[in-house]
mmCIF file of the protein (N, C-alpha, C, O) and its ligand, coordinates in Angstrom:
data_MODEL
# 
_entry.id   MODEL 
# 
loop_
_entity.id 
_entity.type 
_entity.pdbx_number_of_molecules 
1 polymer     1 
2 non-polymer 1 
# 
_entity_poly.entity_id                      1 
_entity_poly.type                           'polypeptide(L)' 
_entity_poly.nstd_linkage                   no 
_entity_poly.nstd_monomer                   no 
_entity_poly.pdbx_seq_one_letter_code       
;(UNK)(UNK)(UNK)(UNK)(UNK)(UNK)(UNK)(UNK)(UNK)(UNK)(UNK)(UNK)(UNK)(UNK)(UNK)(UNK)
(UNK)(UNK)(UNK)(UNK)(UNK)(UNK)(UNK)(UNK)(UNK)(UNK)(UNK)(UNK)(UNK)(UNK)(UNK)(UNK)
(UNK)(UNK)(UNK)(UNK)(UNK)(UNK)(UNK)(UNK)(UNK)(UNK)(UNK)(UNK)(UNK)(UNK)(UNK)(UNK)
(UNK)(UNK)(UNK)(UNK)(UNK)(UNK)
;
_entity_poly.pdbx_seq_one_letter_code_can   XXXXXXXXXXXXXXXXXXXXXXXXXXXXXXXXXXXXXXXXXXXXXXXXXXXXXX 
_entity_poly.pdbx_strand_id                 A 
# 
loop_
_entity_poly_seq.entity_id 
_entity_poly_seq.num 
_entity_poly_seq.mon_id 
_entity_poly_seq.hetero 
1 1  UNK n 
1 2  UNK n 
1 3  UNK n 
1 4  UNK n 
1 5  UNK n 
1 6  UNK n 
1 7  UNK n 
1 8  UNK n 
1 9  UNK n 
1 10 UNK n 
1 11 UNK n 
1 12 UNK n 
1 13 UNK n 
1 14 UNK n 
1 15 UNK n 
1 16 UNK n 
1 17 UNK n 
1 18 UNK n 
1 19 UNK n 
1 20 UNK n 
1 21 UNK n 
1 22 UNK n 
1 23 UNK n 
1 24 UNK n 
1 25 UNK n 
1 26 UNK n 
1 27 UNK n 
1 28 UNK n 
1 29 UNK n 
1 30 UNK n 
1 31 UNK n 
1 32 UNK n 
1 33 UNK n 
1 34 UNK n 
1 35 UNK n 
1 36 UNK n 
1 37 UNK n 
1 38 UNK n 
1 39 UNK n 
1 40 UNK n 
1 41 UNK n 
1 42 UNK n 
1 43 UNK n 
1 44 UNK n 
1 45 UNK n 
1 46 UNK n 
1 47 UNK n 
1 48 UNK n 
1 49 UNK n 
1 50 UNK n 
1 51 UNK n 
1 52 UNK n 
1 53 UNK n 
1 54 UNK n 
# 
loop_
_struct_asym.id 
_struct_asym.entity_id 
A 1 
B 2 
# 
loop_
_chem_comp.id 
_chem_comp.type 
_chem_comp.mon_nstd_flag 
UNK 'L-peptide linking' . 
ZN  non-polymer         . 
# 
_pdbx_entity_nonpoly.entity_id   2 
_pdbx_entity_nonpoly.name        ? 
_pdbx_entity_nonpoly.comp_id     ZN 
# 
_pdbx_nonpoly_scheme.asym_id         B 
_pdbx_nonpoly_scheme.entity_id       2 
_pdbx_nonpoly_scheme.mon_id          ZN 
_pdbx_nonpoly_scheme.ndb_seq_num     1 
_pdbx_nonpoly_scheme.pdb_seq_num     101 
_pdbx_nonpoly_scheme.auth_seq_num    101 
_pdbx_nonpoly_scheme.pdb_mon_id      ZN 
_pdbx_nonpoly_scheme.auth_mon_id     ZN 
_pdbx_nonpoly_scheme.pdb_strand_id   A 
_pdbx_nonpoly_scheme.pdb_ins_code    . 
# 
loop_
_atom_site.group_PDB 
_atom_site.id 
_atom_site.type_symbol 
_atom_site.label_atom_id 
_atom_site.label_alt_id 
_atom_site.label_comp_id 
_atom_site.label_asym_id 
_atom_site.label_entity_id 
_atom_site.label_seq_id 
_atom_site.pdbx_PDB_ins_code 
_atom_site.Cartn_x 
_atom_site.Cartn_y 
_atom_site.Cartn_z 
_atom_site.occupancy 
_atom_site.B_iso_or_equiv 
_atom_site.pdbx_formal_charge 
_atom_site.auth_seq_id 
_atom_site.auth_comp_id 
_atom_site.auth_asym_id 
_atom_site.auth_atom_id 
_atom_site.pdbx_PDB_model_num 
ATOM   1   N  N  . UNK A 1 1  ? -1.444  -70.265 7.856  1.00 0.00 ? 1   UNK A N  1 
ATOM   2   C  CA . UNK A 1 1  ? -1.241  -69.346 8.967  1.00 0.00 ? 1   UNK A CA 1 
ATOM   3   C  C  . UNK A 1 1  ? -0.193  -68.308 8.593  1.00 0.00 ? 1   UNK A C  1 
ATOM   4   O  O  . UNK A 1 1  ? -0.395  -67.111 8.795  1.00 0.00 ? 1   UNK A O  1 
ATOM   5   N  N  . UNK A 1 2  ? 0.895   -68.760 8.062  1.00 0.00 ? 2   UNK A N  1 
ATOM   6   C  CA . UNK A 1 2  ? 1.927   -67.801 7.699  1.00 0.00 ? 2   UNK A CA 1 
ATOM   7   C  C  . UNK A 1 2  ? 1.360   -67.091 6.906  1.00 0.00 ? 2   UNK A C  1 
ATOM   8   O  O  . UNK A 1 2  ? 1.130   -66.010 7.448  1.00 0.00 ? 2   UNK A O  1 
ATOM   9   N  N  . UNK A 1 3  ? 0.931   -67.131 5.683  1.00 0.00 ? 3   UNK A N  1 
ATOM   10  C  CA . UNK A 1 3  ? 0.871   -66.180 4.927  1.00 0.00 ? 3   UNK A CA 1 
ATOM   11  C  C  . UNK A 1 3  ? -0.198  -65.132 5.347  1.00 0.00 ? 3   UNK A C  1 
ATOM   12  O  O  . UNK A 1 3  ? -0.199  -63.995 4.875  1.00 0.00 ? 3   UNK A O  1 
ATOM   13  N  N  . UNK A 1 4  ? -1.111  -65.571 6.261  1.00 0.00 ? 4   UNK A N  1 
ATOM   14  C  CA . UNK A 1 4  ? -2.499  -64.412 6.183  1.00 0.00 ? 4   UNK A CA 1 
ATOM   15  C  C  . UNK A 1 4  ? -1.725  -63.574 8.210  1.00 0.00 ? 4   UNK A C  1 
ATOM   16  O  O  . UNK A 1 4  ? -2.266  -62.671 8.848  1.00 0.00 ? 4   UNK A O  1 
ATOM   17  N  N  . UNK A 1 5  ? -0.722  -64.172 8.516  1.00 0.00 ? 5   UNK A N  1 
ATOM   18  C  CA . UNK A 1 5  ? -0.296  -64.081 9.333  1.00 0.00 ? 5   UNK A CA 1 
ATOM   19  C  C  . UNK A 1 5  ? 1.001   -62.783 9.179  1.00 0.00 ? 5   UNK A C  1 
ATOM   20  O  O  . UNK A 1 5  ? 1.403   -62.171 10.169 1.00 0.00 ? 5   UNK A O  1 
ATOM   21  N  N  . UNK A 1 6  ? 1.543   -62.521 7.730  1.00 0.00 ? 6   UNK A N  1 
ATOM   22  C  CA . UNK A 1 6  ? 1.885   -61.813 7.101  1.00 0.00 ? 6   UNK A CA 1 
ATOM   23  C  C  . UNK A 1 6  ? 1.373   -60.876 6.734  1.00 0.00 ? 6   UNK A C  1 
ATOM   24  O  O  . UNK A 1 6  ? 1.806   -59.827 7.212  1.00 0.00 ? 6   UNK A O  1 
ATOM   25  N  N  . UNK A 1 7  ? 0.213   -60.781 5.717  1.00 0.00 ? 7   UNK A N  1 
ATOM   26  C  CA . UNK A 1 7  ? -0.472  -60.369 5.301  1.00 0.00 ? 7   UNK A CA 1 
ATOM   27  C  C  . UNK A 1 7  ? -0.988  -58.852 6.246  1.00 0.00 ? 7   UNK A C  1 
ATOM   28  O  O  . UNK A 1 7  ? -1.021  -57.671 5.899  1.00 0.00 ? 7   UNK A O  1 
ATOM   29  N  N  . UNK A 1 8  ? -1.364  -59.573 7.622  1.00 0.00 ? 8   UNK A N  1 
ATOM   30  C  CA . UNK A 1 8  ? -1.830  -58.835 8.378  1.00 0.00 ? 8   UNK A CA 1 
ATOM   31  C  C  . UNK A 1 8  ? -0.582  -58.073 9.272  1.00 0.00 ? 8   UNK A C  1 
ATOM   32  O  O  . UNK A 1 8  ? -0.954  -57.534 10.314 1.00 0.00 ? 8   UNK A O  1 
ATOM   33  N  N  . UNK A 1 9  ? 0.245   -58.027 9.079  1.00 0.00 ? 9   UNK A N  1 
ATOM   34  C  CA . UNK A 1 9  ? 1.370   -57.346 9.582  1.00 0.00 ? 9   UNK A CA 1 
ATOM   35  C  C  . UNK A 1 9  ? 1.538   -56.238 8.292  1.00 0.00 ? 9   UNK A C  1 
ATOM   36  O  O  . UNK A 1 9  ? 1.857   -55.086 8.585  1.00 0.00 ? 9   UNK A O  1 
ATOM   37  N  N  . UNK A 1 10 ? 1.384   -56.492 7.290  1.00 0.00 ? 10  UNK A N  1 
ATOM   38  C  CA . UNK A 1 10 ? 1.422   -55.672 6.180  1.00 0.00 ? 10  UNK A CA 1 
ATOM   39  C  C  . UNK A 1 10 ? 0.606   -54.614 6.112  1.00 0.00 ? 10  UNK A C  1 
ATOM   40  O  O  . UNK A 1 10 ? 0.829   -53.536 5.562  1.00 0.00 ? 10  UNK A O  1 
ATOM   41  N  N  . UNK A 1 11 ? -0.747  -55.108 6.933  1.00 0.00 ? 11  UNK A N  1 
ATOM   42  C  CA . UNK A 1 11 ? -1.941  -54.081 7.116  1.00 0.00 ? 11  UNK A CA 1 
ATOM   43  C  C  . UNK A 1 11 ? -2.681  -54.100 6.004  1.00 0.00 ? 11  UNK A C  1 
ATOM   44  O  O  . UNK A 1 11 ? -3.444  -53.174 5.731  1.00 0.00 ? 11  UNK A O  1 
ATOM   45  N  N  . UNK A 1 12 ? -2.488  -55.468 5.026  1.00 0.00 ? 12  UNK A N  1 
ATOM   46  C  CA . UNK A 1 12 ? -3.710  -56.044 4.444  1.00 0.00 ? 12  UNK A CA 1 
ATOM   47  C  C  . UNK A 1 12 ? -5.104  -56.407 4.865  1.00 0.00 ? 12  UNK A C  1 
ATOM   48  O  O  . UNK A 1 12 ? -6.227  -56.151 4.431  1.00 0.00 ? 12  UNK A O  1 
ATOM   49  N  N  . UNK A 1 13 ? -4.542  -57.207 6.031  1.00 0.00 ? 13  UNK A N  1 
ATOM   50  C  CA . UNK A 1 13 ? -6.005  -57.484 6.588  1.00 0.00 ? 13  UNK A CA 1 
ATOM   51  C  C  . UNK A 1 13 ? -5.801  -56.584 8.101  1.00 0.00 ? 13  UNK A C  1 
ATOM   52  O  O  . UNK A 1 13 ? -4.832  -55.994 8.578  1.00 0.00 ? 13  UNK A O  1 
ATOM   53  N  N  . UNK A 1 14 ? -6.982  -56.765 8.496  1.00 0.00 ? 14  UNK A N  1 
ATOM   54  C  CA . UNK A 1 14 ? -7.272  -56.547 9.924  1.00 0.00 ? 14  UNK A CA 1 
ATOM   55  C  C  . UNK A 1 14 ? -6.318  -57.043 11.337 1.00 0.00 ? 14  UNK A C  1 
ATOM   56  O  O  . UNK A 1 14 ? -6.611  -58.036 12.003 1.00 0.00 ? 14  UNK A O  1 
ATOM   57  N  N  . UNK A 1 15 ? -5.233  -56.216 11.605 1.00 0.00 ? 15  UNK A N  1 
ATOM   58  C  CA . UNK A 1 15 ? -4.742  -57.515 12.791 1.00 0.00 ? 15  UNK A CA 1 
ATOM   59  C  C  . UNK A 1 15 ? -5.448  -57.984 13.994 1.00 0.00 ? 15  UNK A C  1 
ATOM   60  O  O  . UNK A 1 15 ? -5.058  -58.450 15.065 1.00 0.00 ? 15  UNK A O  1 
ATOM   61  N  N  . UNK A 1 16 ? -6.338  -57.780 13.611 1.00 0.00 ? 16  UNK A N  1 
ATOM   62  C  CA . UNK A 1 16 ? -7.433  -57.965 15.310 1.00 0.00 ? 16  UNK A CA 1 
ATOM   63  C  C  . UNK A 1 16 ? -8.109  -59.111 14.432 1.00 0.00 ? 16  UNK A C  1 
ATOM   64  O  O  . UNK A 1 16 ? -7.508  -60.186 14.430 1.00 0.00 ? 16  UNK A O  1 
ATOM   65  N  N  . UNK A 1 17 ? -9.306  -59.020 13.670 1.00 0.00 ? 17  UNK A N  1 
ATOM   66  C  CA . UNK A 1 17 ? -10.096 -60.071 13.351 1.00 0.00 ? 17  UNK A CA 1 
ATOM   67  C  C  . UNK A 1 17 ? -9.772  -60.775 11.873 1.00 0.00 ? 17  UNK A C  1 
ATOM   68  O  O  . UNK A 1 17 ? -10.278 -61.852 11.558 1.00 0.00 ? 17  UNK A O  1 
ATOM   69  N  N  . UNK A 1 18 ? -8.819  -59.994 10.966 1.00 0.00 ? 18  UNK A N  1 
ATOM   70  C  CA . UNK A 1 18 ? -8.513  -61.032 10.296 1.00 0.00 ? 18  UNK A CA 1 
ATOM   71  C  C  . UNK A 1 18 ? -9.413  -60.470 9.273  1.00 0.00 ? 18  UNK A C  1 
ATOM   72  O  O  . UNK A 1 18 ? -9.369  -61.183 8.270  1.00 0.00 ? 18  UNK A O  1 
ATOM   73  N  N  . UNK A 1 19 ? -10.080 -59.636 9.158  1.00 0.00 ? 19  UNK A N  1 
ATOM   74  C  CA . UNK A 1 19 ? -11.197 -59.377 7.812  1.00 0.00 ? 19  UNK A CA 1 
ATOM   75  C  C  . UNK A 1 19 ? -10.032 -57.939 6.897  1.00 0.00 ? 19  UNK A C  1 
ATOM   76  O  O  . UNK A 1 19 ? -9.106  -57.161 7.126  1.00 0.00 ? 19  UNK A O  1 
ATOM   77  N  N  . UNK A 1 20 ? -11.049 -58.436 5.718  1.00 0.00 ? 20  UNK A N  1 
ATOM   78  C  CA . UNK A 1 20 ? -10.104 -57.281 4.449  1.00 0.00 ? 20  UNK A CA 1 
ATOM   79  C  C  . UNK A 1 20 ? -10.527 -55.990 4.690  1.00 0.00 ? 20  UNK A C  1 
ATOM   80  O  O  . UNK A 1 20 ? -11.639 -55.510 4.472  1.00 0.00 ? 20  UNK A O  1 
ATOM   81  N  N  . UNK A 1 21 ? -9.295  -55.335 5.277  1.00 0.00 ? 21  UNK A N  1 
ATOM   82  C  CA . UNK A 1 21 ? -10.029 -53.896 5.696  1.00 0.00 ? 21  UNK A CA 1 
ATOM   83  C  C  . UNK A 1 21 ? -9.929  -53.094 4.033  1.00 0.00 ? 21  UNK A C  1 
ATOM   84  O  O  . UNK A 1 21 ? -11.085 -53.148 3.611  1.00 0.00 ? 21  UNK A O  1 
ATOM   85  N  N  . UNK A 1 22 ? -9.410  -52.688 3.408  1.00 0.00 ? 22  UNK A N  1 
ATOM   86  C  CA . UNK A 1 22 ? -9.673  -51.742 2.333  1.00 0.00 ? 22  UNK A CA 1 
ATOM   87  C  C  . UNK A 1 22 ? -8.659  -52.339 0.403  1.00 0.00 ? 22  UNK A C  1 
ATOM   88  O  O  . UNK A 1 22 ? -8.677  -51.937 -0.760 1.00 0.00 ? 22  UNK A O  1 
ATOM   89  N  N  . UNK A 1 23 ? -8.018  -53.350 1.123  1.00 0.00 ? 23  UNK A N  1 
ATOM   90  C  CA . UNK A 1 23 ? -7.341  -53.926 0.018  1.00 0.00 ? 23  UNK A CA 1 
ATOM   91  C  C  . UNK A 1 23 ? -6.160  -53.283 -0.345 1.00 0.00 ? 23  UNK A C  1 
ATOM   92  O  O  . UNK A 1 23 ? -5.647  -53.285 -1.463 1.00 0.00 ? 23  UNK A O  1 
ATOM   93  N  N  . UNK A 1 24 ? -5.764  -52.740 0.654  1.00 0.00 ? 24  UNK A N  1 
ATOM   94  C  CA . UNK A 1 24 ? -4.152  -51.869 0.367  1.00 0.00 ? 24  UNK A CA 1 
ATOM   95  C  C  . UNK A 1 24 ? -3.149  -51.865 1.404  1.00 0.00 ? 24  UNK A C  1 
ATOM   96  O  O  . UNK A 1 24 ? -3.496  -51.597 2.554  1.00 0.00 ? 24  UNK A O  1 
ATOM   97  N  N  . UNK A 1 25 ? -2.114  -52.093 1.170  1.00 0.00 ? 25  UNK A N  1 
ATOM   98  C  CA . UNK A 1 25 ? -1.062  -52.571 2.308  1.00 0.00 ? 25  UNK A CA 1 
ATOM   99  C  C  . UNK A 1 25 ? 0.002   -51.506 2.467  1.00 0.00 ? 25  UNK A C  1 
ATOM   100 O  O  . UNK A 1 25 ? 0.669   -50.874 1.647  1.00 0.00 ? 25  UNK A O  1 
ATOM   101 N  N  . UNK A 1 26 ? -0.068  -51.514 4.094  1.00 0.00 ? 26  UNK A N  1 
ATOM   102 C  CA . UNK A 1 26 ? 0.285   -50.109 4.303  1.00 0.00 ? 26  UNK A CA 1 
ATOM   103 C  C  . UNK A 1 26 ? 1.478   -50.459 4.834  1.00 0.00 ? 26  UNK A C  1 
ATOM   104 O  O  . UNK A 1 26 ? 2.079   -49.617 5.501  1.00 0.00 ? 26  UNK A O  1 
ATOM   105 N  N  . UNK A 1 27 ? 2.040   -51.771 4.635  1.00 0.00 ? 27  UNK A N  1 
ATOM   106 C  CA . UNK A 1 27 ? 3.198   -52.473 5.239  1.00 0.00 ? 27  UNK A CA 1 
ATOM   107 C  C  . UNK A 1 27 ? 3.851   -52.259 6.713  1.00 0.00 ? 27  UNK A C  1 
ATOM   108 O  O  . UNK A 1 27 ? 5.017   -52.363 7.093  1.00 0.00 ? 27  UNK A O  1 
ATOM   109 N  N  . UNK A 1 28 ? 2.038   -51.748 7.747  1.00 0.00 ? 28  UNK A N  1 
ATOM   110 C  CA . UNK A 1 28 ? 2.277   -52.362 8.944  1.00 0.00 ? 28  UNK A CA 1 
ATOM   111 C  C  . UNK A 1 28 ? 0.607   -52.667 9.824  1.00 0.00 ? 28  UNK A C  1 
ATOM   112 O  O  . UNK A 1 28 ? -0.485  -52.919 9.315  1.00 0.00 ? 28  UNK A O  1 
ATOM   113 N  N  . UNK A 1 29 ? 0.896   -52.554 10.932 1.00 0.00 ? 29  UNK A N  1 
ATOM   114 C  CA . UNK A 1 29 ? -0.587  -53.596 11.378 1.00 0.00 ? 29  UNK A CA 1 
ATOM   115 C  C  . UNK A 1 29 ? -1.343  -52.831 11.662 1.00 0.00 ? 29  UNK A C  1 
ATOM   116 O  O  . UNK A 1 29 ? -1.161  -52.024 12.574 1.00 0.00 ? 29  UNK A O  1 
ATOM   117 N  N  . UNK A 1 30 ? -2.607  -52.904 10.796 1.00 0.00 ? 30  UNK A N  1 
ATOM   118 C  CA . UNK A 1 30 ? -3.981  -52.015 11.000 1.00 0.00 ? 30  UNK A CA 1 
ATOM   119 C  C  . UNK A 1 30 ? -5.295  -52.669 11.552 1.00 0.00 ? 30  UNK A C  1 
ATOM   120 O  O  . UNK A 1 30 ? -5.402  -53.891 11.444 1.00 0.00 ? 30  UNK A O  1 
ATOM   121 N  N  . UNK A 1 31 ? -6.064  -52.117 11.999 1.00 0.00 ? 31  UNK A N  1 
ATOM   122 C  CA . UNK A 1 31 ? -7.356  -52.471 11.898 1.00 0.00 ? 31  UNK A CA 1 
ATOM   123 C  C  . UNK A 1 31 ? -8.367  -52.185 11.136 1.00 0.00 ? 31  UNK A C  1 
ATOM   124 O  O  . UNK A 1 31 ? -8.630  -51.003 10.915 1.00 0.00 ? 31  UNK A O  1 
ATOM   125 N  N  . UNK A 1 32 ? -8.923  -52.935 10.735 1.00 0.00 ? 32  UNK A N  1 
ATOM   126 C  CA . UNK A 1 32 ? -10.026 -52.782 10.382 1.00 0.00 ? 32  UNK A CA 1 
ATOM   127 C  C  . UNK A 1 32 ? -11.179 -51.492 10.842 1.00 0.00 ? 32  UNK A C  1 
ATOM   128 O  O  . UNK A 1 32 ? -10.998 -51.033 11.970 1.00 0.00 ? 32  UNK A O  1 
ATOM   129 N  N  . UNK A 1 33 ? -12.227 -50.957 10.101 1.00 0.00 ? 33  UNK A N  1 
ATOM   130 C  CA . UNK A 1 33 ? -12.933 -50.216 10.948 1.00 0.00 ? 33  UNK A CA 1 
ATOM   131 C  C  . UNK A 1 33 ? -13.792 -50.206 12.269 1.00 0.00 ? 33  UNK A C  1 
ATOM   132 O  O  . UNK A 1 33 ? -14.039 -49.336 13.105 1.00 0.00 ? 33  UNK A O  1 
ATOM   133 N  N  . UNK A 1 34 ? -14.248 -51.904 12.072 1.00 0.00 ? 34  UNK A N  1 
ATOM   134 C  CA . UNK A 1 34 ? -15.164 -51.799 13.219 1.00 0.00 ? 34  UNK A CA 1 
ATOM   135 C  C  . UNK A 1 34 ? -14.286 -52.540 14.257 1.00 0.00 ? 34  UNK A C  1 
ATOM   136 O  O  . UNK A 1 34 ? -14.854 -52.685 15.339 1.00 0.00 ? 34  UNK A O  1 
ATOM   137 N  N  . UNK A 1 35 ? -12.999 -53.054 14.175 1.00 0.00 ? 35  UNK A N  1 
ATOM   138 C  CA . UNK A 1 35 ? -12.180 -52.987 15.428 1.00 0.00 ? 35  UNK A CA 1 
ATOM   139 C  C  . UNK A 1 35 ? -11.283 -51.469 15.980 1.00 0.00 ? 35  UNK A C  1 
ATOM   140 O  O  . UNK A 1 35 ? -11.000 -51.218 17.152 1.00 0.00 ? 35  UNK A O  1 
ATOM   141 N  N  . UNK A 1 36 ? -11.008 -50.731 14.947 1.00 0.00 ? 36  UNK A N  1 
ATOM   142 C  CA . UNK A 1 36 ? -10.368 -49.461 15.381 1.00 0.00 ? 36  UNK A CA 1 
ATOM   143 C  C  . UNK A 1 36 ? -12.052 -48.719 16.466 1.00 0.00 ? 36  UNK A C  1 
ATOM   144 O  O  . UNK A 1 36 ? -11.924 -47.836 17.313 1.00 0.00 ? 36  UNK A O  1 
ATOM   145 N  N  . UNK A 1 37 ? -13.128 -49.232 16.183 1.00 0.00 ? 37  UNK A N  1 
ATOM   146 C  CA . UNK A 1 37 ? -13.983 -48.691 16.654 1.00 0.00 ? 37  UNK A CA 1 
ATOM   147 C  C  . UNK A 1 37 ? -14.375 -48.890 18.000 1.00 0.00 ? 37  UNK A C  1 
ATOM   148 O  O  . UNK A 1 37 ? -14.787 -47.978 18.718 1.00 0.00 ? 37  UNK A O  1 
ATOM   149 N  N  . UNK A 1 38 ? -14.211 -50.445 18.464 1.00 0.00 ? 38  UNK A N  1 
ATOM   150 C  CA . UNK A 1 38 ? -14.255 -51.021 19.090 1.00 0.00 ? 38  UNK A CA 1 
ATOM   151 C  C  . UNK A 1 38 ? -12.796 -50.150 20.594 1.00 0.00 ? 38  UNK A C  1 
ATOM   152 O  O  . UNK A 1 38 ? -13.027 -49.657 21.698 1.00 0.00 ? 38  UNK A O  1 
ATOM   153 N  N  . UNK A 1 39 ? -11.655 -50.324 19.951 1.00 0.00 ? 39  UNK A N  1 
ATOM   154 C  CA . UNK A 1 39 ? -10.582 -49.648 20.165 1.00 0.00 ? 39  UNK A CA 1 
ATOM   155 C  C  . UNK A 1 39 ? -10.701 -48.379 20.858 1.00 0.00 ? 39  UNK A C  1 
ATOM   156 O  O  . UNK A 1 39 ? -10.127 -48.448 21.945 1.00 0.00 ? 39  UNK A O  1 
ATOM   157 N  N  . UNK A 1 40 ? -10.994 -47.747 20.738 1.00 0.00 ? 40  UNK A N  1 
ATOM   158 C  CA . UNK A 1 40 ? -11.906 -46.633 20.695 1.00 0.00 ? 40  UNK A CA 1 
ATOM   159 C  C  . UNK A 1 40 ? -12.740 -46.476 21.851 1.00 0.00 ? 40  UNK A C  1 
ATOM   160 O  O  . UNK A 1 40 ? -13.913 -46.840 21.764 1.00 0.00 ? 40  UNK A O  1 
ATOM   161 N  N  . UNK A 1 41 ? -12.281 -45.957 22.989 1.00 0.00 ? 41  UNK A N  1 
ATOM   162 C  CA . UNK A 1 41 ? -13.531 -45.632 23.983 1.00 0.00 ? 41  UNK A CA 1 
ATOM   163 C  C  . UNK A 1 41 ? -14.259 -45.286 23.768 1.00 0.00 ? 41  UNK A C  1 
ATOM   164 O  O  . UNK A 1 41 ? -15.390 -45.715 23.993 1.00 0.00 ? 41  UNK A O  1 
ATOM   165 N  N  . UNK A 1 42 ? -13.899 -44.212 23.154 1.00 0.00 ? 42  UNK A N  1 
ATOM   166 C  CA . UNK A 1 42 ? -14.513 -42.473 23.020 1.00 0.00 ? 42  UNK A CA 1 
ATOM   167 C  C  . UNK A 1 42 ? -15.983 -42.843 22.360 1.00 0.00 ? 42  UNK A C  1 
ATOM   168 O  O  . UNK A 1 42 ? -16.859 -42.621 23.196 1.00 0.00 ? 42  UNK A O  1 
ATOM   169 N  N  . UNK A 1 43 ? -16.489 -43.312 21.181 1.00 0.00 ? 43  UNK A N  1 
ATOM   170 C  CA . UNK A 1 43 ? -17.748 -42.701 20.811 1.00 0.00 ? 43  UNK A CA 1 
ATOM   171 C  C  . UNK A 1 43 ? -18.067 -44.620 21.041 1.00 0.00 ? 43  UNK A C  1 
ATOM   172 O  O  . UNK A 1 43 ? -17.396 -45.534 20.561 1.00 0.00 ? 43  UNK A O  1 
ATOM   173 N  N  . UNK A 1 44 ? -18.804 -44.680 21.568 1.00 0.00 ? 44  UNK A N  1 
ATOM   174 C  CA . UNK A 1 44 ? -19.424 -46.035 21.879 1.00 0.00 ? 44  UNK A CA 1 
ATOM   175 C  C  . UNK A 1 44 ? -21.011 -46.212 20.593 1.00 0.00 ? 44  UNK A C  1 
ATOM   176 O  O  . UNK A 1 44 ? -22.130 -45.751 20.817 1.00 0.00 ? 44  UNK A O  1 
ATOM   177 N  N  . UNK A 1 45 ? -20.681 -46.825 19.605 1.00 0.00 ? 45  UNK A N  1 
ATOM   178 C  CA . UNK A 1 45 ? -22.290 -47.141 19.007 1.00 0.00 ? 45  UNK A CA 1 
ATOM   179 C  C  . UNK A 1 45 ? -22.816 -47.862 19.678 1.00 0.00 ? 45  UNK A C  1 
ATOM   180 O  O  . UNK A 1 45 ? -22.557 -47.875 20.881 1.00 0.00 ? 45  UNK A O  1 
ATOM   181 N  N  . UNK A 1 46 ? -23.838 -48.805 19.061 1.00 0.00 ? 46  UNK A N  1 
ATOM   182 C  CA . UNK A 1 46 ? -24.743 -49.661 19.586 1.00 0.00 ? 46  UNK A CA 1 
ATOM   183 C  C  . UNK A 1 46 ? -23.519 -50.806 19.509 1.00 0.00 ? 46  UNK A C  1 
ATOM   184 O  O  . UNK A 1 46 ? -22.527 -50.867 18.783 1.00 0.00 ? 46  UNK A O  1 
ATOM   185 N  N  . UNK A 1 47 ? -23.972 -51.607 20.476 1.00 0.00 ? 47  UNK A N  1 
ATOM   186 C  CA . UNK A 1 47 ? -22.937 -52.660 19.922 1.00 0.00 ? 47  UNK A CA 1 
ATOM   187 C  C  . UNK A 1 47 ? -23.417 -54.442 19.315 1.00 0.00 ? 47  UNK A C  1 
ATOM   188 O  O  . UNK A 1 47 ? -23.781 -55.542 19.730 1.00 0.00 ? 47  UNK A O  1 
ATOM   189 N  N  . UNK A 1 48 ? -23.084 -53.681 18.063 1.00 0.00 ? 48  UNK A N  1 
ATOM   190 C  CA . UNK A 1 48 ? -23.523 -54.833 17.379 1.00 0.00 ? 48  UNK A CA 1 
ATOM   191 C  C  . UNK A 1 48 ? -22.181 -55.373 16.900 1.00 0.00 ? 48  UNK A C  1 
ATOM   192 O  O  . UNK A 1 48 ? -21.430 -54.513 16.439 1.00 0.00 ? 48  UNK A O  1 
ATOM   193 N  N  . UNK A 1 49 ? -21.820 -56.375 16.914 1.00 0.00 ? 49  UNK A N  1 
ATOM   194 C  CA . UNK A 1 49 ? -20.627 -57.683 16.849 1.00 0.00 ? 49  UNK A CA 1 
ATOM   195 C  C  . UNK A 1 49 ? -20.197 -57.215 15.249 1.00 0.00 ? 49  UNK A C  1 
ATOM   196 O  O  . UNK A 1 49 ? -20.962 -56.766 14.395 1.00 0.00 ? 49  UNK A O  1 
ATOM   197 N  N  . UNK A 1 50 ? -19.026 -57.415 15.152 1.00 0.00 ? 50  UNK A N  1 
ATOM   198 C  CA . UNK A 1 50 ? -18.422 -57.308 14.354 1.00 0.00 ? 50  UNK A CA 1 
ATOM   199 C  C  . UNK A 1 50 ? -18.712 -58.201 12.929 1.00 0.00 ? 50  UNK A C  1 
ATOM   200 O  O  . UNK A 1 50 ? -17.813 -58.780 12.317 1.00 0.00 ? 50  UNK A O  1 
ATOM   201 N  N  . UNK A 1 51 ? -19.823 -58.199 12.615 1.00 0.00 ? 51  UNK A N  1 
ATOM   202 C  CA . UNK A 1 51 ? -20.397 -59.612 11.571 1.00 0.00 ? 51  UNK A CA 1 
ATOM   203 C  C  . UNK A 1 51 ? -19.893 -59.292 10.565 1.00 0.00 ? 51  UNK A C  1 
ATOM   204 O  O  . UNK A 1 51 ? -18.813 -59.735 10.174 1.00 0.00 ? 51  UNK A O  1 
ATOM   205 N  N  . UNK A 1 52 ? -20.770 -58.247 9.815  1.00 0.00 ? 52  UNK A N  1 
ATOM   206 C  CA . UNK A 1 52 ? -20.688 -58.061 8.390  1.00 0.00 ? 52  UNK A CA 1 
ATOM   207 C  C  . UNK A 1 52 ? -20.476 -56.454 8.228  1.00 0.00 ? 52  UNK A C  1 
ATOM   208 O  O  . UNK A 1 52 ? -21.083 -55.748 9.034  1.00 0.00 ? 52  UNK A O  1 
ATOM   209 N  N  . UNK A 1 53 ? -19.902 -56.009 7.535  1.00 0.00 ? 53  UNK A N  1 
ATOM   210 C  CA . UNK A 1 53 ? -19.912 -53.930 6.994  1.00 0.00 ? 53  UNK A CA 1 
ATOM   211 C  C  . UNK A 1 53 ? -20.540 -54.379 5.771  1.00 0.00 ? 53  UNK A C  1 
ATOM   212 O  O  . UNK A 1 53 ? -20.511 -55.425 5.124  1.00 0.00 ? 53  UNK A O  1 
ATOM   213 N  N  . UNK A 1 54 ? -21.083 -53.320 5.666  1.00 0.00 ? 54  UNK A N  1 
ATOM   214 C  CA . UNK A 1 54 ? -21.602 -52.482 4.386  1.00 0.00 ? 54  UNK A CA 1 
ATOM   215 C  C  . UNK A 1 54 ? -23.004 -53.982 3.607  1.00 0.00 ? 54  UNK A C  1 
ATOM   216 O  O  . UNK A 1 54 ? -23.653 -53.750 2.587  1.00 0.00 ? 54  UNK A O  1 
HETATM 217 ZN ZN . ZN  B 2 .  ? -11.025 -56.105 12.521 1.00 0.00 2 101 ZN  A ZN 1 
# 
């Protein structure tokens, strides 16, 4: 828990779901794309669950 609990404060991972947003640490808390999307009123896609990108 600590460490990926870290990690994601670093803006390694995703602080919402925990997935590898781009592999670079911006040494604070990011999201991922399809939670910044989610985040995001404004342009609504289809909404398909956060499974898999690319
Ligand atoms: Zn996410």
């Amino acid at each position: 828990m600590g460490e990926i609990a870290e990690m994601m404060l670093n803006g390694f991972y995703c602080e919402q779901c925990g997935c590898l947003i781009d592999g670079e640490e911006t040494g604070y808390p990011r999201l991922c794309e399809d939670c910044a999307e989610e985040e995001r009123p404004h342009k609504r896609k289809r909404n398909r669950k956060k499974a898999k990108r690319k």
